[in-house]
C-alpha positions as CSV (number, residue, x, y, z in Angstrom):
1,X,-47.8,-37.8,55.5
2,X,-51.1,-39.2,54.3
3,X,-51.0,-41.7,51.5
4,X,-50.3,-41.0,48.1
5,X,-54.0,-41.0,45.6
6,X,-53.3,-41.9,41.9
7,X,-53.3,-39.1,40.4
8,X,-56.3,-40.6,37.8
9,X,-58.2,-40.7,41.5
10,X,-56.8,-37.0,42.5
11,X,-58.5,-35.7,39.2
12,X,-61.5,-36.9,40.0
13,X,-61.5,-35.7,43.3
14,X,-60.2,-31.9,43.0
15,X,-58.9,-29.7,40.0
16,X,-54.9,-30.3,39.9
17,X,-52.3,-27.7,39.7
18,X,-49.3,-28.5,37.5
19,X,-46.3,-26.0,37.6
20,X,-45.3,-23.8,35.4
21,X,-42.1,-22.9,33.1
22,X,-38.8,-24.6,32.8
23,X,-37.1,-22.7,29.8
24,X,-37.9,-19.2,30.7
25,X,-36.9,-19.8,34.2
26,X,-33.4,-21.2,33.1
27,X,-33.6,-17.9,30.5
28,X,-33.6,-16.0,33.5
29,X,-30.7,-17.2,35.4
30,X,-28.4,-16.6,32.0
31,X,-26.8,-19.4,31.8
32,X,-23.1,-19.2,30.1
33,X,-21.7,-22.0,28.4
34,X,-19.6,-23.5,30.8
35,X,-22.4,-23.8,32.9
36,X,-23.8,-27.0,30.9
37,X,-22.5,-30.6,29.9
38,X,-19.2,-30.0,27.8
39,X,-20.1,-26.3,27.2
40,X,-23.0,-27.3,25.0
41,X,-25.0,-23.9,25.3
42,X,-28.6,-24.5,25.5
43,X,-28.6,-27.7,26.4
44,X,-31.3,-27.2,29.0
45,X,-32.1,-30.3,30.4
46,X,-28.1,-30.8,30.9
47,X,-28.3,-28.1,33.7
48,X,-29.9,-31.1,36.2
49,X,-26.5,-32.5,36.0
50,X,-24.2,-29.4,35.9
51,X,-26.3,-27.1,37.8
52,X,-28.7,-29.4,39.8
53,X,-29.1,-26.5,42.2
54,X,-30.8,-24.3,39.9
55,X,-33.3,-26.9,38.8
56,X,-34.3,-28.1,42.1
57,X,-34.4,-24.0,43.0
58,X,-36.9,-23.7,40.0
59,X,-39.3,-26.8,41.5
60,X,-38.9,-26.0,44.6
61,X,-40.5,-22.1,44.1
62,X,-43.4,-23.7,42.1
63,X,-44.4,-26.3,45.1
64,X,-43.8,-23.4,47.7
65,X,-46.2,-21.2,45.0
66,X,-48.9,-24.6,45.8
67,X,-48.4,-26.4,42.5
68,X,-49.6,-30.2,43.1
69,X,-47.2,-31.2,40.3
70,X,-44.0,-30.9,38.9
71,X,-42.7,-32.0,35.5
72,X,-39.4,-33.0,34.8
73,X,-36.3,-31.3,33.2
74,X,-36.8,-33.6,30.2
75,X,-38.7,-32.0,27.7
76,X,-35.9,-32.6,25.1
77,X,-34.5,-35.6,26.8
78,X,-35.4,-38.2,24.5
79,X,-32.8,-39.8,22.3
80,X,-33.0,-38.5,19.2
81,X,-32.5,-34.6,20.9
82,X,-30.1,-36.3,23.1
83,X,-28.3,-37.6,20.3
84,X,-27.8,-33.8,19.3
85,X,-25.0,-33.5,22.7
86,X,-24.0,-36.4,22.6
87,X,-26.2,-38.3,25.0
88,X,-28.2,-40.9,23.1
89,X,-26.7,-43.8,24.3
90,X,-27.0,-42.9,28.3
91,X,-31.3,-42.0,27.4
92,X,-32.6,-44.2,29.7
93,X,-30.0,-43.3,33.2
94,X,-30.2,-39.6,32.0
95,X,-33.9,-39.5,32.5
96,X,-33.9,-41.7,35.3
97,X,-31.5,-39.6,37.2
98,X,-33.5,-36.3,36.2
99,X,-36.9,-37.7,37.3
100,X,-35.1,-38.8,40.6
101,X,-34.0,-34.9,41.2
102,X,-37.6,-33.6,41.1
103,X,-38.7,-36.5,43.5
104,X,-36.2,-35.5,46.0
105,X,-37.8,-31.9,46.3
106,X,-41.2,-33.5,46.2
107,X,-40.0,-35.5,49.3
108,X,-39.4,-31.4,51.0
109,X,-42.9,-30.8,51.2
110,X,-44.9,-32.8,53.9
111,X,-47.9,-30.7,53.9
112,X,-49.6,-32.8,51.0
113,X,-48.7,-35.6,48.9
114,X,-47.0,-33.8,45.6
115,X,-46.3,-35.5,42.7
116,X,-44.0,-35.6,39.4
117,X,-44.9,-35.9,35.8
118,X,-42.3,-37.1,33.2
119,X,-42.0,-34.4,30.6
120,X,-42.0,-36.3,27.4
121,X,-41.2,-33.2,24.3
122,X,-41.1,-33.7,20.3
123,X,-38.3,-35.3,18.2
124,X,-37.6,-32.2,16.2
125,X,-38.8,-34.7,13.4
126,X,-42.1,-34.3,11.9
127,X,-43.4,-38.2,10.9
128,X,-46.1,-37.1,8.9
129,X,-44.8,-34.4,6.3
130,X,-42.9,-34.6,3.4
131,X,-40.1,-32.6,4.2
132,X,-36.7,-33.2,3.1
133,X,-35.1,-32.7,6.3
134,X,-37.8,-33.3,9.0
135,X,-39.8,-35.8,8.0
136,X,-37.4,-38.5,6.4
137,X,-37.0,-40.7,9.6
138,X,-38.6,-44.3,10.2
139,X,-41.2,-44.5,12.8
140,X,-39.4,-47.3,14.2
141,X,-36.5,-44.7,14.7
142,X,-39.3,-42.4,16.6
143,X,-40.6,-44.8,18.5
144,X,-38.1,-46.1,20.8
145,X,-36.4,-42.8,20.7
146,X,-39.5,-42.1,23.4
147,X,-40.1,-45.6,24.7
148,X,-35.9,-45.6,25.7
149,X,-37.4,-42.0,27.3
150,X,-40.2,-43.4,28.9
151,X,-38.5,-46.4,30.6
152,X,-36.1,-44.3,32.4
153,X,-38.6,-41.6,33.8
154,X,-40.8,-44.4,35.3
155,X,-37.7,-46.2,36.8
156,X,-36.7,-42.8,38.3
157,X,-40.1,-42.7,39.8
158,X,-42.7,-40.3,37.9
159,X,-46.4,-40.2,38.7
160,X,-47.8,-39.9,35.2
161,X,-45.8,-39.1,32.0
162,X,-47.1,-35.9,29.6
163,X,-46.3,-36.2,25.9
164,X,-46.3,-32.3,25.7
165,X,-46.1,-29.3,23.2
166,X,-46.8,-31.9,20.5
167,X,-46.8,-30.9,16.3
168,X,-47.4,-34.3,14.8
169,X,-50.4,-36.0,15.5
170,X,-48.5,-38.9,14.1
171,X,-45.7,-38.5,16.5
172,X,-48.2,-38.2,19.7
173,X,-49.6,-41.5,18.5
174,X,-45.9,-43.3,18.5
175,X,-45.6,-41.5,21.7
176,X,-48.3,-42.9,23.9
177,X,-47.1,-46.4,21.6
178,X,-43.7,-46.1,23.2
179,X,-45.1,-45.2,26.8
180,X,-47.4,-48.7,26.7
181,X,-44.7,-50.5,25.5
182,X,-42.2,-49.1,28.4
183,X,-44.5,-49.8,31.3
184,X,-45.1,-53.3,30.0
185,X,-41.2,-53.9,29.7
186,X,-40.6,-53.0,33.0
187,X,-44.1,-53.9,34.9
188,X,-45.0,-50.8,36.3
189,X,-48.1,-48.7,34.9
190,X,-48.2,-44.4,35.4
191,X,-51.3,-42.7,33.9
192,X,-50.7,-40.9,30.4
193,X,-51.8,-37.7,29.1
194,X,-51.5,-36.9,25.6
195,X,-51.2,-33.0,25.1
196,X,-50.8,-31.2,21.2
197,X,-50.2,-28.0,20.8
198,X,-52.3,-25.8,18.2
199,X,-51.7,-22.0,17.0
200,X,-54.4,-19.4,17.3
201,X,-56.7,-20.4,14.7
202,X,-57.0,-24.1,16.8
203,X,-54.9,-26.5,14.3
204,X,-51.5,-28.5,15.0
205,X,-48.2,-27.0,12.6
206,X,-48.8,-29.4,9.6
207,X,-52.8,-28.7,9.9
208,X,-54.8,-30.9,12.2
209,X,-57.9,-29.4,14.1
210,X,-58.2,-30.3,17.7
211,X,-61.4,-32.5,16.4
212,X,-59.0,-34.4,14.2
213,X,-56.2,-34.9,17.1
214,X,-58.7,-35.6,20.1
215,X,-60.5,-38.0,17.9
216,X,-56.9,-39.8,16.6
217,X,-55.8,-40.4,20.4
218,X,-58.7,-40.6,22.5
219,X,-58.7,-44.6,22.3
220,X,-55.6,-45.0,22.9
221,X,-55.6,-45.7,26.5
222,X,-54.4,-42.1,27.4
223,X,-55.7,-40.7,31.0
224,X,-55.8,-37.3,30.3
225,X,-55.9,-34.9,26.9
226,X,-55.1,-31.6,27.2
227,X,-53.7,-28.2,25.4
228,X,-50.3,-26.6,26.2
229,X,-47.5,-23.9,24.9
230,X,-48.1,-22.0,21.6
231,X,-50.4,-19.9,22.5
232,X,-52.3,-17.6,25.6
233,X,-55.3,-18.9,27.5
234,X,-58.0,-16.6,25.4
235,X,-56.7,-18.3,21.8
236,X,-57.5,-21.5,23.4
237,X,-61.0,-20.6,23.8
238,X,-63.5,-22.5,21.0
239,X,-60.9,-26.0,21.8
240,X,-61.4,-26.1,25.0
241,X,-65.1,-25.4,24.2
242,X,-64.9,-28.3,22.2
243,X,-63.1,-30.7,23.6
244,X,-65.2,-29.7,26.8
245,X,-68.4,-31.5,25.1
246,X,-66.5,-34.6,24.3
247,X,-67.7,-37.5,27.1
248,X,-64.5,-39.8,27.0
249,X,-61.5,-38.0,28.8
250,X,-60.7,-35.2,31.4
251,X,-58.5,-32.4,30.1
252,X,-55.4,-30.6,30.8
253,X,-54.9,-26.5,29.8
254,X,-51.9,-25.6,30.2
255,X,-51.7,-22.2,28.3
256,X,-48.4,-20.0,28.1
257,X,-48.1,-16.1,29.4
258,X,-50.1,-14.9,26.0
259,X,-49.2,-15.0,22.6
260,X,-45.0,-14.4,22.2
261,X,-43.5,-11.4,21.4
262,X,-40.7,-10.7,19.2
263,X,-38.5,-8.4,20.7
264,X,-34.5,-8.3,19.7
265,X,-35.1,-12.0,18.4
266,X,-36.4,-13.1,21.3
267,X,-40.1,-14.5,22.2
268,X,-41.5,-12.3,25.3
269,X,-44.7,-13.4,27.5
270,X,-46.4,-10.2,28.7
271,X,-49.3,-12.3,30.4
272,X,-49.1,-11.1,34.3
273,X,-50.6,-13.5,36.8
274,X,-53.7,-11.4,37.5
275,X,-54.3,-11.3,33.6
276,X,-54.4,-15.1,33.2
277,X,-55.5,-16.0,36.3
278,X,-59.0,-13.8,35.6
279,X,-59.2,-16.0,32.0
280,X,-58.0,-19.4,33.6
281,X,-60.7,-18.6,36.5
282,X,-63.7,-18.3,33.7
283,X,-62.2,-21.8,32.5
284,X,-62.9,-23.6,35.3
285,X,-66.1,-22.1,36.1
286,X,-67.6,-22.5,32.8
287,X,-65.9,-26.2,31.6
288,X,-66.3,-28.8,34.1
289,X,-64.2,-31.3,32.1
290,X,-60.6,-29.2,32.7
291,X,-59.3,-31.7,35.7
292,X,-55.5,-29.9,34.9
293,X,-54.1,-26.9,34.8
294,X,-51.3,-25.0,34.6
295,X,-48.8,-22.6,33.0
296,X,-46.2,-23.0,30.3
297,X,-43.6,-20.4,28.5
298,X,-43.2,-17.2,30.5
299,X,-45.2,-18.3,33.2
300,X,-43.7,-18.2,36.9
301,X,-44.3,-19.2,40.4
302,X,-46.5,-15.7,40.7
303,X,-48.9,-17.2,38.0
304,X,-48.9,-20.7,39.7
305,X,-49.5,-18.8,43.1
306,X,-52.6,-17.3,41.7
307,X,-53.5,-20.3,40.1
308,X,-53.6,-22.1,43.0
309,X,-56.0,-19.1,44.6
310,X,-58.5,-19.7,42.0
311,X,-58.6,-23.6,42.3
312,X,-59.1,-23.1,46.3
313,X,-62.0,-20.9,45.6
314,X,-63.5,-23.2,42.8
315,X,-63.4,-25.9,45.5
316,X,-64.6,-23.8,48.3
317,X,-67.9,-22.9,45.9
318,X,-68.3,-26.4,45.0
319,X,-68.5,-27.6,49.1
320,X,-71.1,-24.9,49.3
């Protein structure tokens, strides 16, 4: 297999397909409660231990479907949310050991060089308000909750780590803190991309505009900014127009299967591939700054398979 390019380089170079969901895939397989650590029900990222099989099953469609990435099953694996099952203390060899999983299938596909992207998800803690509950915590207390987080998905070997589906500007900025201060610790430097996730009308939960939050992290030696979860591709429209005329950093869409449906208490994504493909396609032909994208709640391997159509023919125009 040819050598590995960065993955700053590969952005430069082509647009890059990341994967797409990890929750609603494991929705699918309902999951009782024995199947996790301890019979904790919904303790997600738990399955890589208890149900490794599944997990790599889940990768292992979304490379087959061409996806050039895969992000770990860590999105609520940092200590504070693993203090919740009673994992805090084992962060670091948890995330290590999960990032190691999606490695191995990377190492099944000899086609191309694949690569894996540490999923790095919120506290459950909002820094910034004023709330009672949610916002009482020291930042100190937020802080190495990710950098313990970070340490052990660059030990288990991740390409790039994604502080993803963000609410707090202030907690993305402790984030990418914590991910400096990890690499430095252990010597070893991943690109990082800084994602925030805004509701229809373009603003984060506690009110920052995607002006406000590009503008807050953009300096902060982050390799990629980007957009996921919350919403479908066509509400992310006028940010991505924005952030498109912004010089400084190549960006990352990584929209869910449309806007979620209630139904029975549950959220439902009634986006088909051909639906957001046709949007996603008019992205990448319009905004030349999207280097990333991808496909988040309700999204499956027969979104990333179309995905992956549209990139191919994007790069096939551009050799033209």
């Amino acid at each position: 297999m040819t050598a590995k390019t960065p993955l700053v380089e590969l952005m430069k170079q082509k647009i890059v397909l990341f994967d797409g969901a990890m929750g609603t895939e494991i929705q699918k397989l309902n999951p009782k409660p024995e199947d996790f650590p301890d019979g904790k029900d919904g303790f997600n990222d738990g399955l890589s231990f208890t149900r490794p099989q599944w997990i790599k099953e889940i990768h292992r469609n979304y490379l087959k479907a061409g996806a050039d990435c895969i992000e770990t099953n860590t999105f609520g694996s940092n200590k504070l949310k693993l203090e919740e099952y009673g994992y805090g203390d084992k962060t670091l060899e948890f995330n290590k050991k999960i990032a190691n999983l999606a490695v191995e299938v990377t190492q099944e596909f000899i086609d191309r060089p694949r690569y894996v992207i540490g999923s790095m998800g919120p506290t459950g803690f909002l820094p910034s308000s004023n709330d009672p509950s949610l916002g009482q915590i020291s930042l100190e207390t937020i802080l190495e909750a990710f950098e313990i987080q970070a340490e052990g998905l660059v030990l288990g070997g991740v390409d790039a780590l994604l502080i993803e589906t963000s609410q707090d500007i202030l907690e993305v900025k402790l984030a990418i803190e914590a991910c400096h201060i990890a690499m430095k610790k252990i010597g070893k430097k991943v690109p990082v991309i800084a994602n925030v996730t805004l509701d229809k009308y373009g603003k984060m939960l506690l009110g920052t505009n995607v002006q406000a939050a590009y503008t807050t992290v953009s300096d902060m030696g982050v390799d990629a900014f980007g957009l996921n979860c919350s919403t479908g591709p066509v509400e992310m429209v006028s940010s991505v127009q924005w952030l498109n005329e912004q010089n400084d950093l190549p960006l990352l869409v990584v929209p869910n299967a449309g806007m979620p449906e209630n139904q029975g208490g549950h959220a439902v994504y009634k986006m088909g591939p051909e639906d957001m493909a046709k949007v996603m396609k008019d992205f990448l032909f319009q905004y030349g700054k999207i280097r990333i994208i991808g496909g988040c709640c309700g999204t499956n391997a027969g979104h990333i398979a179309l995905l992956r159509k549209i990139i191919d023919e994007k790069q096939s125009e551009n050799k033209r």
